[in-house]
N, C-alpha and C positions, 0 to 999 in steps of 0.2 A: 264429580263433574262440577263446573261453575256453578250451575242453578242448586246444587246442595250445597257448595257452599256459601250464595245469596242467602239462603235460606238459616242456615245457623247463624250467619250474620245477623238477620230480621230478626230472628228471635231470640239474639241477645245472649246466644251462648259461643260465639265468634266475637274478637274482636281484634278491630284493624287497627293497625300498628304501621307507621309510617317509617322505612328501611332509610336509614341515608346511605347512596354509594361509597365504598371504601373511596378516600382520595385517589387520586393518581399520582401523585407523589406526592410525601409527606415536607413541610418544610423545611428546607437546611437552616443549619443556626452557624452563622459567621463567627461566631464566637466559642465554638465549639473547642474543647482543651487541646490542645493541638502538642508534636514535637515541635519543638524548639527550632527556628529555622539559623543556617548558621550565618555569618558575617555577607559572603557573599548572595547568599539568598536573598538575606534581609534586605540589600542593597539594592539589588535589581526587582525587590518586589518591593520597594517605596516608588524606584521608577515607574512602574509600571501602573501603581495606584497614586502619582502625582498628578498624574496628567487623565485620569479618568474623570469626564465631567460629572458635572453634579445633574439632579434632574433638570434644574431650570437652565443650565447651559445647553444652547444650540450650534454650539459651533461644532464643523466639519470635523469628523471622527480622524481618529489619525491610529496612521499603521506601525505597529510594532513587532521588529522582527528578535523572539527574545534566541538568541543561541549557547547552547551551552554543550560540550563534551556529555556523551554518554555516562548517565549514573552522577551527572552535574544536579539533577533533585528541579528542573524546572518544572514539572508538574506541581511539586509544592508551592514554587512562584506563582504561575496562574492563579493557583487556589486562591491565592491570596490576595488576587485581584479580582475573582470571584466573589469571593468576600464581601469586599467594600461595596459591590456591586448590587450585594443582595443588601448590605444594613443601609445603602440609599435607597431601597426598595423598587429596585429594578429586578429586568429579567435579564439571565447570560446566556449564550449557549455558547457550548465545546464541543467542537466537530471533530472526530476522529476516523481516520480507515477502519471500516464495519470491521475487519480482518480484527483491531486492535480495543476493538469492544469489550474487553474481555472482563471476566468476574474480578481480576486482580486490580484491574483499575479502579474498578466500582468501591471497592472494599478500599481502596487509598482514600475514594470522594468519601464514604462513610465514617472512616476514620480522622478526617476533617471537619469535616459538617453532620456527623451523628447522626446521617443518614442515606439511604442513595439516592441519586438523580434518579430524573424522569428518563428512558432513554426514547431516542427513535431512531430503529432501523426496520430492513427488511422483516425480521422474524415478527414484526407485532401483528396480532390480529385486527380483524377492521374495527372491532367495538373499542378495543382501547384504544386504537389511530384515532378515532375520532373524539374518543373523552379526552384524550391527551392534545388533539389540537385545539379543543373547546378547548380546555383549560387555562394553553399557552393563549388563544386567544381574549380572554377572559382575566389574563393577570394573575390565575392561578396558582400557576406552576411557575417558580423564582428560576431553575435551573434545569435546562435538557441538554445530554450529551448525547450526540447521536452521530449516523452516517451524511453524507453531503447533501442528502433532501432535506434535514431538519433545518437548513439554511432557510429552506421556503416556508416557514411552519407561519401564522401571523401571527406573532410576537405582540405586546401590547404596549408593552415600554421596554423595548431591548436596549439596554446597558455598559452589553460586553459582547464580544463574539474570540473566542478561541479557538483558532487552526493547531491543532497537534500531528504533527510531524511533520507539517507543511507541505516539505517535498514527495510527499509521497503522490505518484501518479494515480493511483485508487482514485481520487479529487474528481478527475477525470470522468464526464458522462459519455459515453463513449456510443450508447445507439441512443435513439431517438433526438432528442434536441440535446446538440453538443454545447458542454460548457466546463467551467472548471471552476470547481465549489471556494478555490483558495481566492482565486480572483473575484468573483462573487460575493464573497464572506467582504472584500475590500471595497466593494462597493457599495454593498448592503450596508457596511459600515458607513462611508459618506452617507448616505440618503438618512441613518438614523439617528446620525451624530453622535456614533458612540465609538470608543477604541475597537482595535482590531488588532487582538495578537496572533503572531505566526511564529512557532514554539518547533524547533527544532535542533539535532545534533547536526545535521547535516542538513544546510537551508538548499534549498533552490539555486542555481545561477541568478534567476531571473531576482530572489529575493536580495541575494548579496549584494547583486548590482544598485538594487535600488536603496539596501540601506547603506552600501558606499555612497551614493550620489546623495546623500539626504534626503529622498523623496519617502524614506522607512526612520524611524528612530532605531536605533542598534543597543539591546540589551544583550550583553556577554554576561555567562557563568565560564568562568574558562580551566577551572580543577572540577573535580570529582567531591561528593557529598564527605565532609567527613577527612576531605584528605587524602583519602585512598589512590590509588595511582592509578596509570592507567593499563594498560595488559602487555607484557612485552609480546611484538608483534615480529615473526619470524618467517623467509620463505622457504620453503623447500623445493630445491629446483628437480621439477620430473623430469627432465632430460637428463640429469645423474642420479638421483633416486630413484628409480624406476621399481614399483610394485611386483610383485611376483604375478606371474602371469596368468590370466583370469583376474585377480583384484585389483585395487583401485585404492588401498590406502596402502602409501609408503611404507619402506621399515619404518623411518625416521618416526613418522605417525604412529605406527603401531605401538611404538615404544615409549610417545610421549600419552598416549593413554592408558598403556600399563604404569607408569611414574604415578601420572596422577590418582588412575583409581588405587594405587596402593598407597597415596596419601589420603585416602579416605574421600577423596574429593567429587564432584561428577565433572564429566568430558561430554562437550557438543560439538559432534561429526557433522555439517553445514553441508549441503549440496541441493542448488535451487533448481530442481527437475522433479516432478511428480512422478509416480506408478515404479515401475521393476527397469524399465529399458525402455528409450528412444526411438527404437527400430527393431522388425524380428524379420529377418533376410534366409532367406531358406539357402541353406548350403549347396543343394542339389543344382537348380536353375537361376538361382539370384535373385529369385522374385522376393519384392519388397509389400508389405502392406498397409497398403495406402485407406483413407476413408473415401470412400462413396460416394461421398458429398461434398469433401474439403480437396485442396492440396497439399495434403499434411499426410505427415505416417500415423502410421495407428503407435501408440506405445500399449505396451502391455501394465496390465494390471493385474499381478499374480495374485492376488486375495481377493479380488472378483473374477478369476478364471479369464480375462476378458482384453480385446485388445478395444482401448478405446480411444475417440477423439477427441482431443482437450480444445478444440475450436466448437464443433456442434456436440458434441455431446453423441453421436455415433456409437454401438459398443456390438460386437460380433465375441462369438465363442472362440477363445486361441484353437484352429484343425490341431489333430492328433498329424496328420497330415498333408503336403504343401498344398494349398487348391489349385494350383496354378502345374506341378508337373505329378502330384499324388505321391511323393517321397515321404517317407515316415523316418522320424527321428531327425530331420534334417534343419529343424527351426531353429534359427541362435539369436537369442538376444543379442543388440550390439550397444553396447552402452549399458549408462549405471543410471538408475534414477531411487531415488530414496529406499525403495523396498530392496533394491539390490543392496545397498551399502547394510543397511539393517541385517540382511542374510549374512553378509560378509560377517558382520560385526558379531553376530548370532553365532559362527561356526568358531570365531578366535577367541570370545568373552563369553562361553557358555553357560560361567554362573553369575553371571551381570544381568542387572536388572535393566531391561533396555527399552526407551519408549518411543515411538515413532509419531512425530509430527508433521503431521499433512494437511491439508483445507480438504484432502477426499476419500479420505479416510473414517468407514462405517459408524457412524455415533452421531454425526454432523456437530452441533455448537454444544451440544451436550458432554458426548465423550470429550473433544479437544480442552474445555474449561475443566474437567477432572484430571487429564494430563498434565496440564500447564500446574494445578495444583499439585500434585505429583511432584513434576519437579521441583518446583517451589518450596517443597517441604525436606526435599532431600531424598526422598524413599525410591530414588531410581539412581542407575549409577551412569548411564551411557542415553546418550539425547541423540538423536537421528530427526533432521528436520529439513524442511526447506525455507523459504524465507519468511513464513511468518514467525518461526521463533526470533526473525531480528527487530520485530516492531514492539519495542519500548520492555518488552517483561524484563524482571527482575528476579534473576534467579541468585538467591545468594552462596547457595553452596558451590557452583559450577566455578570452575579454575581454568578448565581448558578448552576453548575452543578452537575445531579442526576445520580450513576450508579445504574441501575436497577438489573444485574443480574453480580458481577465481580467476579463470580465462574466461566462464560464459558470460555472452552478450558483450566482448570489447571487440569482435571484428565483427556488428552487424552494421548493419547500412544506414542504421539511426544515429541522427548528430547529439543525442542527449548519452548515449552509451558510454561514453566514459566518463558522466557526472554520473548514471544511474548506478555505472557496476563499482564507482568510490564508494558511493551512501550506501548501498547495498552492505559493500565487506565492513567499511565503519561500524555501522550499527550493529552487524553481527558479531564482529570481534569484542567491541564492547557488553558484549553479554557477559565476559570473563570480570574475574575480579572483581565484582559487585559486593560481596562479601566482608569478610576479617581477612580472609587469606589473598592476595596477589593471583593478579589472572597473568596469563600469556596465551597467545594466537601460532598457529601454524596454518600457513598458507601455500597448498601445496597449488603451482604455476610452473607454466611451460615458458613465462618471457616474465621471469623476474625486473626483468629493464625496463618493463613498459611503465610508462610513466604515472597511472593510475596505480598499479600495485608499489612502484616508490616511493609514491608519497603516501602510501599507506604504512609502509614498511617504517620509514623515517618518522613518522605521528605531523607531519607537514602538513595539515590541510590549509592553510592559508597558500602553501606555496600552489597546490594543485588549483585550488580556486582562480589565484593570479593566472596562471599558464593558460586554463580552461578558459577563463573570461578574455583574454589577449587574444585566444584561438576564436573563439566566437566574435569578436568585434572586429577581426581582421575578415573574416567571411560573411559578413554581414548578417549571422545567425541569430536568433533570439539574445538576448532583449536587447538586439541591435539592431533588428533587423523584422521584418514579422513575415511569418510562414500561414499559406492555407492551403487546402488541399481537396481535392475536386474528387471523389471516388462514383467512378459510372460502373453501374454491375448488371449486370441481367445474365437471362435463363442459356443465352447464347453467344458464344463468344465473339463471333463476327459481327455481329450488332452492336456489343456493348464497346468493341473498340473503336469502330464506324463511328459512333457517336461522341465519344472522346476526341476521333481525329477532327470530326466536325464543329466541334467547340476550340479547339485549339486553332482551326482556321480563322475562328473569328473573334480570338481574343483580342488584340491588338490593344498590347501593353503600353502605356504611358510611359513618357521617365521618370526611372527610379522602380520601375515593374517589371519581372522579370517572371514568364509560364515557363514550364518544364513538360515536357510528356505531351501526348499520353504513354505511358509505361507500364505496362503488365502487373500489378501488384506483386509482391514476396509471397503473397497468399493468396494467389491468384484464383482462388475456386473454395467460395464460403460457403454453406448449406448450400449446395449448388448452384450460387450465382458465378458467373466472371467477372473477375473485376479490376478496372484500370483506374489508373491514378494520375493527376495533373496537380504537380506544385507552383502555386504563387508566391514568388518572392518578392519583399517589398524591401525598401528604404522603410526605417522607421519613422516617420514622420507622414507616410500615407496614409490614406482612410481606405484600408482595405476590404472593408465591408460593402462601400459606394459602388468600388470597379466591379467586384463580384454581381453587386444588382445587375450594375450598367451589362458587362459583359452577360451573365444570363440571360436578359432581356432581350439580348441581340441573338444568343443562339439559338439552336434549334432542342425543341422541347421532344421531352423524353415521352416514348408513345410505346403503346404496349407494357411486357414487364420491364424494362427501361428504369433505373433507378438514377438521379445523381445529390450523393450526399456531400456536404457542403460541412468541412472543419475546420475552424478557425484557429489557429496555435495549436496544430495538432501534435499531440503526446506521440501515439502511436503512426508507426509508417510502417504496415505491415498491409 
């Protein structure tokens, strides 16, 4: 107990020892022996540490948008702006998608600076959240890479702010107070007066635009680290190749990852869908199963026995049975989702070592960072993933990568769908050929012509950026344009829409303003709310936060469960 040990203390056979806390992170040395950066590195990372202030400069921070080709080594650039940042005795931070957190990054920072960052995301406990925010507040800690909240950490002399991968919608705070941690990062940067790089292979519309216009300074890497080339990218059209029935990869495919794995090499089969199947439709009656709570199908999850939903989180035991007319045997998957292809791949590569990456997949950040190592090292032959194997790893031994399905997301009803599903296949084809040996891509498609997978096919991304920017400027869409979006939800759906139509009675748009809706959401029914949507279309040059006051002010306020959420450049339209 305490009072025996007061007691040995008093009489001098105890003695106190005063513990210092381990730091919270150790500090990085800028000058740590580094490799060798090459011609083009060096170039764009004097750029980028020409123009960082010194302490005593105050002037308004300026935005850098650095781009470079996949496996172009821009990570190494930053660092190196890093660097400077820390021998002038400031603080950086590097924001990344929490998804691309991963141990292989950290171990790049360590192998820099001879040590690892501080990090901040979700997984930290509250004692360190808070030693780590002391810290940061306090000068402590030189460096934190973290998820899009570390933006708001109180920094004590911030120096640097780094966006990696820019475009990535992850950025995006999608409930409680909406915002978007890239645009942020650039403002935070004005107010601190310090740079603000946005570090991508695949920038944004909104950021090209602005480093064409000059409002961004534009740093290009425009070859690959070393040399190396970049993957030859190939399509294979499923309306003449067509699978044997029941699967879902080509001959063509089957055959370019029997080539490869008998070149010793590994092969990544790409298809962005979680669980076994999209839909289980009972053959008997048709009955579909739907969640509970959402308007979404349930997809199955055949290694949790489970059909679940990837909106709430819903999960029910797959029946042996239909519930709906009691038929047995009558349940069919329709559709592939990563565990199905894995099974595929499982029944034709029996003695292939095959790893399957998911974000939902039993082990959580644990297991996924021993995988990603895994492949990294070589000791697997066959990669089965969804889209977080396209955020930044470096796998060197991999030659071939497979797109299973690079029609999903180009016919949905979001105007960002053919910028997202370019970056999307870019980033993932570039996973090839990272190595000694030459990658190539196969991309199996239903409309080779479409003009996102041709400029993918071609290595054209300047031409698809032109087209894509022409197409948005002509419809007045972002960054031409500014979108918001009014989402009214509640417990009943005649209410929630009543409501909707009674706000759009009394919007009474200005010129240059333009309401839509109210309109039934895509996803009309979330943990069981309803919910409708009202889009505002502006002229850029409006202040469309003002009208939104103005107009709420005049409407009629939401009573009872009555929700109306309010997004400013919303990402999602679902």
């Amino acid at each position: 107990s305490l009072s025996v040990v007061d007691g040995l203390i008093d009489d001098g056979a105890l003695e106190t020892v005063a513990l210092m806390p381990e730091p919270v992170a150790l500090p990085p040395d800028p000058d740590h022996p580094r490799v060798p950066l090459s011609d083009a590195q060096a170039e764009a990372a004097h750029a980028l540490i020409a123009d960082a202030p010194s302490p005593a400069d105050a002037a308004t921070g300026e935005t850098i948008l650095l781009e470079g080709v996949t496996g172009s080594g821009k990570t190494e650039v930053y660092f190196e702006a890093v660097a400077e940042c820390v021998r002038q005795g400031r603080q950086a931070l590097v924001l990344m998608p929490e998804i691309a957190l991963t141990a292989q990054f950290l171990d790049r920072f360590a192998g820099r600076f001879g040590v690892r960052p501080a990090t901040w995301h979700s997984g930290i406990g509250g004692k360190r959240r808070e030693r780590l925010r002391a810290g940061v507040a306090a000068g402590e800690v030189s460096v934190v890479v973290g998820a899009r909240s570390a933006l708001f950490l109180p920094f004590r002399n911030l120096g640097l702010i780094v966006v990696d991968e820019e475009h990535e919608s992850a950025y995006k705070q999608e409930d409680g107070v909406h915002y978007h941690a890239r645009d942020m990062a650039v403002v935070r940067g004005k107010i601190e007066g310090c740079p603000v790089v946005l570090a991508s292979a695949t920038p944004s519309i909104e950021s090209r635009v602005n480093a064409q216009s000059g409002r961004y300074r534009h740093v290009v890497l425009p070859g690959r680290f070393g040399g190396r080339p970049m993957p030859d990218i190939a399509a294979i059209d499923m309306r003449l190749d067509k699978p044997e029935r029941g699967r879902f990869l080509s001959p063509p495919m089957v055959n370019a990852v029997k080539s490869t794995l008998a070149a010793g090499d590994q092969a990544l089969l790409f298809l962005n869908r979680r669980g076994y199947a999209p839909l289980t439709l009972c053959r008997a009656c048709g009955h579909r199963y739907q969640c509970r709570n959402c308007s979404t199908w349930l997809v199955e999850h055949r290694f949790r026995r489970a059909l679940v939903c990837h909106q709430c989180g819903y999960a029910e035991r797959k029946p042996e049975a239909c519930t709906e007319c009691g038929a047995f045997d009558h349940l069919t998957p329709c559709g592939p989702g990563v565990e199905r292809i894995a099974e595929e791949v499982t029944e034709l590569f029996p003695e292939q070592r095959i790893v399957v990456l998911s974000s939902d997949f039993p082990g959580g950040a644990e297991r996924l960072r021993q995988e990603l190592e895994t492949v990294a090292a070589g000791d697997c032959d066959i990669v089965v993933g969804t889209q977080l194997v396209a955020k930044g790893h470096n796998f060197p031994h991999l030659t071939l990568v497979g797109v299973l399905d690079a029609d999903i997301g180009l016919t949905s009803g979001d105007p960002r769908a053919a910028e997202r599903t370019f970056q999307l296949l870019q980033q993932v084809t570039g996973r090839a050929g990272r190595g000694e040996r030459p990658g190539r891509a196969l991309v199996q498609t239903y409309q080779p012509e479409h003009p996102v997978i041709a400029a993918l096919l071609s290595g054209d991304a300047d031409r698809f950026y032109e087209e894509e920017i022409w197409a948005r400027e002509a419809a007045g869409l972002p960054p031409f344009g500014r979108l918001a979006a009014l989402i009214v939800s509640g417990e009943e759906r005649e209410k929630a829409e009543a409501h909707g139509q009674a706000l759009a009675r009394v919007a009474e748009p200005p010129p240059g303003v333009s309401v839509l809706g109210p309109a039934e959401a895509p996803l009309a029914l979330i943990r069981g709310r309803w919910r409708f949507r009202l889009l505002v279309k502006t002229e850029r040059g409006i202040d469309v936060q003002s009208y939104l006051r103005d107009w709420l002010a005049r409407g009629p306020k939401p009573r009872g469960n009555l929700k109306v959420a309010i997004d400013v450049d919303p990402q999602s339209f679902l």
